[in-house]
C-alpha positions in Angstrom: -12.5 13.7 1.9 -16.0 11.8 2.5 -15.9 8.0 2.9 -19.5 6.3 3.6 -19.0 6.4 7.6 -16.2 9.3 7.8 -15.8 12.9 6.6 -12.7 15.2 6.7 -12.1 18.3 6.4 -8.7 20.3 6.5 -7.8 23.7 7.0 -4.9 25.5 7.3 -4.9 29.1 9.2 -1.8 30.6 7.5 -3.2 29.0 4.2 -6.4 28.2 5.4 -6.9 24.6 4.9 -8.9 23.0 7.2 -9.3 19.1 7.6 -11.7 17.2 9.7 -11.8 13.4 9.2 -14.1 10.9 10.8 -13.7 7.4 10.8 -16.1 4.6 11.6 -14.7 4.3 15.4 -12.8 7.4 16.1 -11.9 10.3 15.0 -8.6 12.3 15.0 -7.3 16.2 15.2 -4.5 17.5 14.3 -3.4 20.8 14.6 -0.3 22.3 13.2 0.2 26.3 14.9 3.1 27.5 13.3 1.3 27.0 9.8 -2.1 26.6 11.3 -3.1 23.2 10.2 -6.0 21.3 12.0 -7.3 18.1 11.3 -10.8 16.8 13.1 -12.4 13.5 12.4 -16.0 12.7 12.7 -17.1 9.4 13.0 -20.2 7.8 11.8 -21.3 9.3 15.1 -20.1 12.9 15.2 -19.0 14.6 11.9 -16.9 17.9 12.0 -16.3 20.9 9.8 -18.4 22.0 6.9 -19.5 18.7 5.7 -23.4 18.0 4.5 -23.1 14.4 3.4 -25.7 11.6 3.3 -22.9 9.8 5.0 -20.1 12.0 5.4 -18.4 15.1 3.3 -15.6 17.1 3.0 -15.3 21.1 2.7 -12.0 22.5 2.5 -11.3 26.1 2.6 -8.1 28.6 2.2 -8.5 31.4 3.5 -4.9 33.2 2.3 -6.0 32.1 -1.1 -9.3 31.6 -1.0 -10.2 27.8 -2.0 -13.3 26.3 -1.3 -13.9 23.1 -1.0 -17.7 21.7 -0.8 -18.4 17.8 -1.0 -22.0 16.6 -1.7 -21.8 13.3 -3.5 -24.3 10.1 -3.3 -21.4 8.7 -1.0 -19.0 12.4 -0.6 -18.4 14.4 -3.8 -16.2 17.9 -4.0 -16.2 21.1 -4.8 -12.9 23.1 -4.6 -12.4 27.1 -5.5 -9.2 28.5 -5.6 -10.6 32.2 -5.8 -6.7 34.0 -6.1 -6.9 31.1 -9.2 -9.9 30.8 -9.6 -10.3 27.3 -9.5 -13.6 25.4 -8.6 -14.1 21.8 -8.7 -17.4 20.8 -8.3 -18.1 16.7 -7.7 -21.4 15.0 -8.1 -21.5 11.6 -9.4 -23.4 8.5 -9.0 -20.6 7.4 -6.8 -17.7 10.2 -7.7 -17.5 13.1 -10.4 -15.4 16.3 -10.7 -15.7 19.3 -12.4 -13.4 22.0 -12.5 -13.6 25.4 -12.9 -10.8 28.4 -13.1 -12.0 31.2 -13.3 -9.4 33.5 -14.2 -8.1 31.7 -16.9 -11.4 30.1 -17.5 -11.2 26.4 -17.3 -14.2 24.4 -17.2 -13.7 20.8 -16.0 -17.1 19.2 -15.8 -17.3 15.4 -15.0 -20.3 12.9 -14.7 -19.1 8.9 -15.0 -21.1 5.8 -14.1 -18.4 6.1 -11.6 -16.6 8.6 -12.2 -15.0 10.7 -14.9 -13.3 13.9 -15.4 -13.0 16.8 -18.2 -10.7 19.4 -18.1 -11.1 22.5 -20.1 -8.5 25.3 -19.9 -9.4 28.5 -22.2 -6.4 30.5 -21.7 -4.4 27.2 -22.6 -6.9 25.5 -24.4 -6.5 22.9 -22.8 -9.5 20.0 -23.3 -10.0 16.9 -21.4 -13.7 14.8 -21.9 -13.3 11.5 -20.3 -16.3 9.0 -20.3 -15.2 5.5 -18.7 -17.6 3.0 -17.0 -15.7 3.1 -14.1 -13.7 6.7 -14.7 -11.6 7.7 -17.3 -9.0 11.0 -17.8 -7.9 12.7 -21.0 -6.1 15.6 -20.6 -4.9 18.0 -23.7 -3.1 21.0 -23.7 -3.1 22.7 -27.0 -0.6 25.6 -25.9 1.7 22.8 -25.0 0.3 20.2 -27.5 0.1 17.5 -24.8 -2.3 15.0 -25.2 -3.3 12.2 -22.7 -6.2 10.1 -23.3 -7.1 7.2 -21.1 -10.3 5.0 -21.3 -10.1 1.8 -19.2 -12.6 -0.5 -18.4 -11.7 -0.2 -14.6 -10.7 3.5 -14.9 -7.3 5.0 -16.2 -5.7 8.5 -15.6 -2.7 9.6 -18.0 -0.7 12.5 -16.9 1.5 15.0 -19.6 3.1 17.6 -19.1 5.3 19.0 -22.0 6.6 22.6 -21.5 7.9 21.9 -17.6 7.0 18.3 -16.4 4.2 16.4 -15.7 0.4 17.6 -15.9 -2.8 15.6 -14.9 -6.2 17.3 -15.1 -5.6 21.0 -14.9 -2.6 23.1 -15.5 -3.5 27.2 -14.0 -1.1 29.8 -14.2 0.6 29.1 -11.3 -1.2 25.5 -9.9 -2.0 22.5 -11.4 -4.8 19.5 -10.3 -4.3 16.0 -10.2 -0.4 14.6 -10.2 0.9 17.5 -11.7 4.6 19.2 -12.1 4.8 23.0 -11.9 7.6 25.3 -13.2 9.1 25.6 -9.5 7.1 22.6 -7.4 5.9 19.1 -8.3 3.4 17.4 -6.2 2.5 13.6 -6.9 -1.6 14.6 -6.9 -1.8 18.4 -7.1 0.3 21.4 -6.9 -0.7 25.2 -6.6 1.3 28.0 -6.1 -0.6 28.7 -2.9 -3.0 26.3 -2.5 -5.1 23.7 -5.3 -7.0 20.6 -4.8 -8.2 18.1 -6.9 -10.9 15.9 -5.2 -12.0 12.4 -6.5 -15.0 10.5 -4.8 -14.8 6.9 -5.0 -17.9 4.4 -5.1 -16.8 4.3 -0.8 -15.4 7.6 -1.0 -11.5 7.6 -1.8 -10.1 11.4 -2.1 -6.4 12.3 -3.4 -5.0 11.0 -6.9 -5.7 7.6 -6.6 -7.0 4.5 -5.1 -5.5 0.8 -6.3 -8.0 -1.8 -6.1 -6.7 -3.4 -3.2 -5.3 0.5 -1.7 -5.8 3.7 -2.4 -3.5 6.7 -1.3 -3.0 10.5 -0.5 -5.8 11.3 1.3 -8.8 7.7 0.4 -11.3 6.5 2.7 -11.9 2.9 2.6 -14.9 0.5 3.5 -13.4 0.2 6.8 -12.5 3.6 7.3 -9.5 4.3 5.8 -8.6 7.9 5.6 -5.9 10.4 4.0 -3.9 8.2 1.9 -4.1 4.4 1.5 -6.2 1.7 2.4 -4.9 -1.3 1.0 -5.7 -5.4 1.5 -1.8 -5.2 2.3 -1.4 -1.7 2.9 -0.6 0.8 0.0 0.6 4.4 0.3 1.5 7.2 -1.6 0.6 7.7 -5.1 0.8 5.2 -6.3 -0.4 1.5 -5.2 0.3 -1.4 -7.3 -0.8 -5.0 -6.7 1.7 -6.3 -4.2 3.6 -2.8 -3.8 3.1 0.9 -4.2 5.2 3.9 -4.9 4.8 7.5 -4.8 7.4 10.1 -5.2 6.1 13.7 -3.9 8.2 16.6 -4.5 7.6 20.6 -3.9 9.9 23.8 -4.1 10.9 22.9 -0.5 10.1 19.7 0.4 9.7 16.2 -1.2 7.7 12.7 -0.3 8.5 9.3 -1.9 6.6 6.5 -0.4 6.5 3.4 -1.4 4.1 0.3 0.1 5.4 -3.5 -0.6 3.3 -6.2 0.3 6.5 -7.6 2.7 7.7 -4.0 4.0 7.3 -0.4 2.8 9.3 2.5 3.2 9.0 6.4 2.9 11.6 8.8 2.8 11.0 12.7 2.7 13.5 15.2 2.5 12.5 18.9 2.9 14.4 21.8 2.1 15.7 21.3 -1.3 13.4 18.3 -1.9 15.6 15.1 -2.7 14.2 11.5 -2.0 15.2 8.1 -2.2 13.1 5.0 -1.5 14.2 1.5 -1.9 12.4 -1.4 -1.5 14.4 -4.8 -2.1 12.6 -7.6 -1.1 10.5 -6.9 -4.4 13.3 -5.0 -6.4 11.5 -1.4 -6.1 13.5 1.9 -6.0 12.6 5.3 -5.5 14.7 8.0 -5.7 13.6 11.7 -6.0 15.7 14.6 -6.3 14.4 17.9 -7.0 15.7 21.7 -7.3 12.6 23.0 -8.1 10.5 20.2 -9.2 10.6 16.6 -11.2 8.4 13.5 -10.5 8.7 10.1 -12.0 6.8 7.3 -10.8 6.6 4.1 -12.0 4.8 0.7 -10.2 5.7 -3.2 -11.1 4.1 -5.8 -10.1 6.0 -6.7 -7.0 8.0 -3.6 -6.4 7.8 -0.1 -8.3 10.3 2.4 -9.2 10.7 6.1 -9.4 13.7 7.8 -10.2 14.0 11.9 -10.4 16.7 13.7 -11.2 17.2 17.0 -10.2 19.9 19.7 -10.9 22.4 18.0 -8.8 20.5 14.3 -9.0 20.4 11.6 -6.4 19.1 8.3 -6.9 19.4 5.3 -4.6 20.3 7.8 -1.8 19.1 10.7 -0.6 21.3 13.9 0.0 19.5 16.9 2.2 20.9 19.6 3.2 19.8 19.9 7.2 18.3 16.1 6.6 18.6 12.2 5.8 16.9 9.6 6.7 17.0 6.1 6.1 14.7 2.7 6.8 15.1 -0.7 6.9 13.0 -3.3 6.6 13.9 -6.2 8.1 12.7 -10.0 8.6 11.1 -8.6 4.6 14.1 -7.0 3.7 12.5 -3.3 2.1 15.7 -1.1 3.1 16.4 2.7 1.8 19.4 4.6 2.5 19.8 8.4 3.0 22.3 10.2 2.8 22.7 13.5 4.1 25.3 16.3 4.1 26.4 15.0 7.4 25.3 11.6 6.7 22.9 9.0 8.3 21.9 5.8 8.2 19.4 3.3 9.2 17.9 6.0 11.4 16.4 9.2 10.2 18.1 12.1 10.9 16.4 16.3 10.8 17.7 19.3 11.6 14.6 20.0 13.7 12.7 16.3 14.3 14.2 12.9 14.5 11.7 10.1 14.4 12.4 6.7 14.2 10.7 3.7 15.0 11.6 -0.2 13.8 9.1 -3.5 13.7 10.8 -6.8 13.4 8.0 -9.2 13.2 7.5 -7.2 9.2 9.6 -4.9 9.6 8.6 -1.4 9.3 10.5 1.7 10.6 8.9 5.2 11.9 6.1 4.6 14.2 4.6 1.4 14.0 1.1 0.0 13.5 0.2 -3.0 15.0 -2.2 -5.3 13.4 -4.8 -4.3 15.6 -3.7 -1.0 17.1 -1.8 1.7 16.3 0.7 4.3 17.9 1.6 7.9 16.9 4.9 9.2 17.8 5.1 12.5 17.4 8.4 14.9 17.4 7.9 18.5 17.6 10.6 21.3 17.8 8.8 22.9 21.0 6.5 19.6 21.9 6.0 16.0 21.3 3.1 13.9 21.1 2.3 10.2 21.4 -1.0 8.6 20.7 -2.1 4.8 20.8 -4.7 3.0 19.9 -5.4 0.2 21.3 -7.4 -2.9 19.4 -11.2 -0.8 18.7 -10.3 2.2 21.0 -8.3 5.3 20.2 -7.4 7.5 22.9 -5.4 10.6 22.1 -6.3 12.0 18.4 -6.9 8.3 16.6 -9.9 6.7 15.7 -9.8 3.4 13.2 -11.5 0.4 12.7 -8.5 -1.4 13.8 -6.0 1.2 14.7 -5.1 4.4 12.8 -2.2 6.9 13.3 -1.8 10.4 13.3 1.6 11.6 13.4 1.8 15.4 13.6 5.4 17.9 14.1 4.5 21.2 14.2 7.0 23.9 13.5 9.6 22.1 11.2 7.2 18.8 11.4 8.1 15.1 11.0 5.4 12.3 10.6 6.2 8.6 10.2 3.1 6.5 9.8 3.3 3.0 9.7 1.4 0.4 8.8 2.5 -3.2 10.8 0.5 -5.9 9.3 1.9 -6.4 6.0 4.9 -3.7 6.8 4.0 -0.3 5.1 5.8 2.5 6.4 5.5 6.0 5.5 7.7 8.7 6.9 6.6 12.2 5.9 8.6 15.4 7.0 7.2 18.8 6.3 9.5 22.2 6.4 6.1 23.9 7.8 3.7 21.8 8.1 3.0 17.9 7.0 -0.2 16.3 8.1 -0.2 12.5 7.5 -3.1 10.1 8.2 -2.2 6.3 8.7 -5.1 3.8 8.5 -4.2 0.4 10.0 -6.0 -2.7 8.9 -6.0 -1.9 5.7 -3.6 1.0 6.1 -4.4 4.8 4.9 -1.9 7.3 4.7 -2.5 11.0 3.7 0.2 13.2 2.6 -0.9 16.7 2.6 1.6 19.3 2.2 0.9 22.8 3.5 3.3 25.3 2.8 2.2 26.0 -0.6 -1.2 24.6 0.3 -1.7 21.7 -2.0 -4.4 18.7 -1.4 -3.7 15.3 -2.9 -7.2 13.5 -4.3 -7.8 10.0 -5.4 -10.1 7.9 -7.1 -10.5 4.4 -5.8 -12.6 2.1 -7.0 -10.1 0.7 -9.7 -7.6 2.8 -9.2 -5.5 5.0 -12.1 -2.1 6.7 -11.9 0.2 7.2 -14.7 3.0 9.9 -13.7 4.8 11.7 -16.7 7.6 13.5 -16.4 8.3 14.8 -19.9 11.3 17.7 -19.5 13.3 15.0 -17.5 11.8 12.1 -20.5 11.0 9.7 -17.1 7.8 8.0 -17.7 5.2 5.8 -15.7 2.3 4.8 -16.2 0.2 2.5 -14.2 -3.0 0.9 -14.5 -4.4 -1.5 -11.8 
């Protein structure tokens, strides 16, 4: 991820990702051991990792499976290679562009938007996606599986299909798919690779992972001020999807799942690990989320004031979530956003892991794991064999955190559990990894970042007017937004 004043850059030693993020006043690390996961930030003064930006880029690189990700854009651009895939992604726009490449089934993605487009071609597949919009466009087609997505909005539009196993956006490989995409065994609300893809998107300011609303962006989006890793919303947005007033994202892999969902009065995300169910409910607006997965299913939908996603999985769970070693559950209060989890030895109002509890409630908004004031920010961090607490104070960060106005970094290393939260206009988002979350929370106008690690997938987005339409077509759930 490049923003105009930050860079980051992620990588992971047992998959080799490697993140290092700068924002405009500080800069934040985070390092996960057990699955090697180290995040640095570089601010306008002190960039770190592989990044050759005019103001910032982004190179991410797996070693295990060889991607490669190079960003050189006017404002951040990049390139990814999955090398055991094959997959390159090269980005150079006026202000945001992707191209694509796999090599070993040979798909050829090559993008170049006013500000930004992207074409997907997939030879093995023949799969064909040309997308020309004045402010980025997607049309995905897969002929193998005869879906066909075209989108052309004035402000930018992305549609998403998937017919044989779920949803598809961008790129579908063998084994990994770019840009919200659901996999055979995994489903991942931007991208999802059997061990390890990334779909990058640059943004007129730089805004990386699936998508970027026009008052928030998510998973991984930098923001004028400095928003990294996932959101950066007037009102705070998160996840992958932002609407006006509210945003919902429902993330789900083999082993672990991430709904999060951002409401102008109060947000709320719920992840559940090891068999990947997820319920998020936000009532103050009417929005519910709820995500259950065996393997993999995504639905997301987005309403004005509150959005909805509902998966269904082989045993289902909506309005609740049921984890094996897990449940969590978060209330919003003086807004009212409340979701209920439900575990198999049940919890509520608190979150509850095997490994990590984390748990942290605001009144004045109401927001629950670690909170975010207005003007500064703390990290709470649980960790099986450590735990680690970082605040930032009103322009200061001490202790991995760097915003404009307060960011957090909440990092759990060996099972991991992050809760970022976001206290101004209550937007919470709680992310728990089974090895290895990282999630980046930008304060003022709130970023989050979801990346998950075990099977190595990045989450991109585009910002400037932001796109995300999530099909689910085996499970017949669709949603399509367009802000």
């Amino acid at each position: 991820m490049g923003e105009e004043h930050s860079s980051l850059a992620v990588k992971n030693e047992e998959h080799g990702i490697l993140a290092a993020m700068g924002e405009e006043h500080g800069s934040l690390a985070v390092k996960n051991e057990e699955h090697g996961i180290l995040a640095a930030m570089g601010e306008e003064h002190g960039s770190l990792a592989a990044m050759g930006e005019e103001h910032g880029s982004l190179a991410v690189m797996d070693e295990e499976h060889g991607s490669l990700a190079t960003m050189g854009e006017e404002h951040s651009s990049l390139a990814v290679k999955n090398e055991e895939h094959g997959i390159l992604a090269a980005m150079g726009e006026e202000h945001g562009s992707l191209a694509v490449m796999d090599e070993e089934h040979s798909s050829l993605a090559a993008m170049g938007e006013e500000h930004g487009s992207l074409a997907v071609m997939d030879e093995e597949h023949g799969s064909l996606a040309a997308v020309g919009e004045e402010h980025g466009s997607l049309a995905v087609m897969d002929e193998e599986h005869g879906s066909l997505a075209a989108v052309g909005e004035e402000h930018g539009s992305l549609a998403v299909m998937d017919e044989e196993h779920g949803s598809l956006a961008v790129m579908d490989e063998e084994h990994g798919s770019l840009a919200v995409m659901d996999e055979a065994h995994s489903s991942l609300a931007v991208m999802d690779d059997e061990h390890g893809s990334l779909a990058a998107m640059d943004d007129k300011h730089g805004s990386l992972a699936t998508m970027n609303e026009e008052h928030g962006s998510l998973a991984a989006m930098g923001d004028v001020h400095g928003s990294l890793a996932a959101m950066g919303e007037e009102h705070g947005s998160l996840a992958v999807m932002d609407e006006e007033h509210g945003s919902l994202a429902a993330m789900n892999e083999e082993h672990s799942s991430l709904a999060v969902m951002d409401e102008v009065q109060g947000s709320l995300a719920v992840r559940d690990e090891e068999h990947g169910s997820l319920a998020a409910m936000d009532e103050v607006e009417g929005s519910l989320a709820a995500m259950n997965e065996e393997h993999s299913s995504l639905a997301v939908m987005d309403e004005e004031h509150g959005s909805l996603a509902v998966m269904n999985e082989e045993h289902s769970i909506l309005e609740a979530m049921d984890e094996e070693h897990s449940s969590q559950a978060a209330m919003d209060e003086e807004h009212g956003s409340l979701a209920v989890m439900k575990e198999e030895h049940g919890s509520l109002a608190t979150m509850n892991e095997e490994h990590s509890i984390l748990a942290a409630m605001d009144e004045e908004h109401g927001s629950l794991a670690v909170m975010n004031e207005e003007h500064s920010s703390q990290a709470a961090m649980d960790e099986e064999h450590g735990s680690l607490a970082a605040m930032d104070e009103e322009h200061g960060s001490p202790a991995a955190m760097g915003e404009e106005h307060g960011s957090l970094a909440v990092m759990n290393e060996e099972h991991t559990s992050q809760a970022a939260m976001d206290e101004e206009h209550g937007s919470l988002a709680v992310m728990k990894e089974e090895h290895g979350s990282l999630a980046t929370m930008n304060e003022e106008h709130s970023s989050l970042a979801v990346m998950d690690e075990e099977h190595g997938s990045l989450a991109t987005m585009n910002e400037e007017h932001s796109i995300l339409a999530a099909m689910d077509e085996e499970h017949g759930s669709l949603a399509a937004m367009g802000e």
